[in-house]
N, C-alpha and C positions, 0 to 999 in steps of 0.2 A: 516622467519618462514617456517614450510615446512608441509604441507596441503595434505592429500588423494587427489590423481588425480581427483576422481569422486566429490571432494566439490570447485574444483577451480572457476566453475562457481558462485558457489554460493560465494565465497571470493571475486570477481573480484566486484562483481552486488552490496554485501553489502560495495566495499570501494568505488565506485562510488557514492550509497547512500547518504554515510556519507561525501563525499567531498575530500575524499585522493587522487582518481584522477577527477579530475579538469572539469568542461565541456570546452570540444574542445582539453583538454589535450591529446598529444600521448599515446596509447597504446602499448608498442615494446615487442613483443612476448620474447625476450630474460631477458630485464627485469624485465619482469613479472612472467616469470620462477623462475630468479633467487631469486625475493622476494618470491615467493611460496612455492617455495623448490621440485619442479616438472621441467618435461619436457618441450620442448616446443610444443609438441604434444597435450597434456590435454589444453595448452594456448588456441593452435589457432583452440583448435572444442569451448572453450568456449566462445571466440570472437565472432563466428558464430552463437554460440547459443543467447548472447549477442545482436549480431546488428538483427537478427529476432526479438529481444523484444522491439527495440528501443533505448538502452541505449548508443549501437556502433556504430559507421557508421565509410566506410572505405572513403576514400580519393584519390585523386590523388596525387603520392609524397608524402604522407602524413603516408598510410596505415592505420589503428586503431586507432580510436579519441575518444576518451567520445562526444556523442552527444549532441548538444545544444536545448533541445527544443523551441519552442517560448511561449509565454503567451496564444496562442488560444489554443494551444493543452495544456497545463498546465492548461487551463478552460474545453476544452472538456475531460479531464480525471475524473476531478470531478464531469461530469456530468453524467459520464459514469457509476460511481461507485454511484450517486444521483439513478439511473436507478436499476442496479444490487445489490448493497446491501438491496432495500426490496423485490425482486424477490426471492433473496436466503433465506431471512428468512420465506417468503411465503411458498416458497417449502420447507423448515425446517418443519415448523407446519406440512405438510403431512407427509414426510417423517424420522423423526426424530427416534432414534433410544432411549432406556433407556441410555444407555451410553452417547451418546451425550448431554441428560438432566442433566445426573449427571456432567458432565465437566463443562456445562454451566451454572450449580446453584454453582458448589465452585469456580467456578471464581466470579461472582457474589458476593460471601460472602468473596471472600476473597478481591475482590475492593473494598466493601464497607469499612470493616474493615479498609483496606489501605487509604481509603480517608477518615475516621474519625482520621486515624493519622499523613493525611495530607503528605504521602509519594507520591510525584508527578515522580521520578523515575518509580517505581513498577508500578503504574498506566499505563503508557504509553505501558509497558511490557503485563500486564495484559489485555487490551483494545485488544490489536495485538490478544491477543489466544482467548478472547471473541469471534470475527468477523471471525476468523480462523475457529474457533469449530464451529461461525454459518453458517459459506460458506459449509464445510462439511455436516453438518446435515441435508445441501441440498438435500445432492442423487444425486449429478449432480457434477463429474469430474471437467467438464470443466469449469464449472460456479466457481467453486471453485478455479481453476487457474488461473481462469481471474481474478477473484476479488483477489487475492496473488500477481498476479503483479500492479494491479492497486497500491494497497496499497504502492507497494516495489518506483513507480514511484511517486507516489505520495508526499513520503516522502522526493523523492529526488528532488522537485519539490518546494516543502512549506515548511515553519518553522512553527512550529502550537504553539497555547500555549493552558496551560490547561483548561480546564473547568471552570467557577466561581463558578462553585459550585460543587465539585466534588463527594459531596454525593447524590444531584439530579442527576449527570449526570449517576453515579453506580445503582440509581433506576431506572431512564431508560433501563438500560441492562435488572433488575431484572422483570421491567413490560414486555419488550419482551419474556424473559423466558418462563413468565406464559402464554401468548400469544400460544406460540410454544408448549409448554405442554397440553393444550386446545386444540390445533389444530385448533387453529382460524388465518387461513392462511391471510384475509383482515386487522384483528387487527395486529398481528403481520408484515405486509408489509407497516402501514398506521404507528405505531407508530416507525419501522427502519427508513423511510424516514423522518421524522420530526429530529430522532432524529441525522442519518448522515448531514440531513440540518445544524443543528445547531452544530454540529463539524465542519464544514466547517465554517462557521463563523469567528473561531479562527485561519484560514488558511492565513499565510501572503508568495507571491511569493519570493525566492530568489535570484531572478533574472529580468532583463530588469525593464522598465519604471514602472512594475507596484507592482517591488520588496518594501517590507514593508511594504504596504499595503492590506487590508482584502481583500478576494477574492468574497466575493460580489461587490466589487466594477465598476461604468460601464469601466474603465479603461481594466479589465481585462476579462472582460464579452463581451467586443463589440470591441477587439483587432484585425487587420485584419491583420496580420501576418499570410501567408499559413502556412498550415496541413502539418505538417510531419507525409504523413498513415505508415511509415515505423515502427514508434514508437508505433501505433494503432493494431499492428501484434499479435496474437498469437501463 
């Protein structure tokens, strides 16, 4: 396939995500090219940009690998993101924008709709631009990019399954909403962390001793496998 130079980063980071290249897999600038449809210029700034975020790491003899993380950092991201995601909808509530309200109430209606018809595709899709719209509505860049990668690592990290109730879990969204629109910075920061808690619930690791299992679990909670800070970068 052949991709804008300036989106190869972001092609490389979503096939890692999704498992196409492999953790510990080589990355070979050439054929990464050749599957892009690019140089191998655009490859090796995105490699760079890549192993700054933790997904790459080069090697000796090796060069370019899909990094492996361990189970602790696959615990501390989630807590990362238990920390930051009601921070941002805190700062939402201040700084929110009409626009931003309006995004974040037709998402709202249109997940709900979507979980009355029990489409769990859409949902997943829709969930992503909820959290997106509310990192932004932040007023805060950076808090907004951080929380974009956690997510992008996160996914690449855990299998999740849906909700069991997908219509509560869409009123959830809708009671932050109204939070954020009030301007009630503590309600809205008190009921994101509840309700990021209980997504994680659903979070089973895809890897090591403590793959297929919920990520409450102490297995993965009290794992003493060092911290890769390289993967911790932004």
């Amino acid at each position: 396939m052949r991709i804008p130079a300036h989106s190869v980063c972001t092609a490389i980071r979503d096939d890692i995500v999704s498992g196409v290249h492999e953790r510990g897999g080589r990355l070979t600038e050439e054929l990464l090219a050749r599957r892009y449809g690019v140089s191998r210029v655009p490859v090796r700034e995105a490699l760079r940009t890549l192993e700054a975020e933790g997904f790459v790491v080069t090697r000796r003899h090796a060069g370019a690998c899909v990094a492996e993380p361990t189970e602790q950092e696959a615990a501390d991201l989630l807590e990362m993101r238990r920390l930051l995601e009601p921070l941002g909808a805190s700062r939402a509530a201040q700084r929110r924008t009409d626009a931003h309200l309006k995004v974040l109430r037709g998402l709202v209606r249109l997940g709900q709709e979507r979980a009355r018809q029990g489409n769990s595709e859409d949902l997943r899709s829709l969930g992503g631009w909820f959290h997106e719209t509310l990192a932004q509505a932040s007023g805060s860049p950076a808090l907004t990019s951080m929380l974009t990668q956690l997510r992008h690592k996160i996914a690449w990290m855990y299998a999740a399954d849906g909700p069991p109730d997908p219509v509560a879990y869409w009123a959830e969204h809708g009671a932050i909403v109204d939070a954020v629109a009030r301007g009630d910075g503590e309600r809205a920061r008190t009921l994101t962390a509840l309700h990021t808690e209980q997504a994680d619930a659903g979070r089973r690791l895809r890897f090591g001793s403590g793959a297929a299992r919920p990520v409450g679990t102490d297995r993965v909670r009290n794992s003493q496998h060092p911290v890769n800070m390289t993967s911790l970068r932004h």
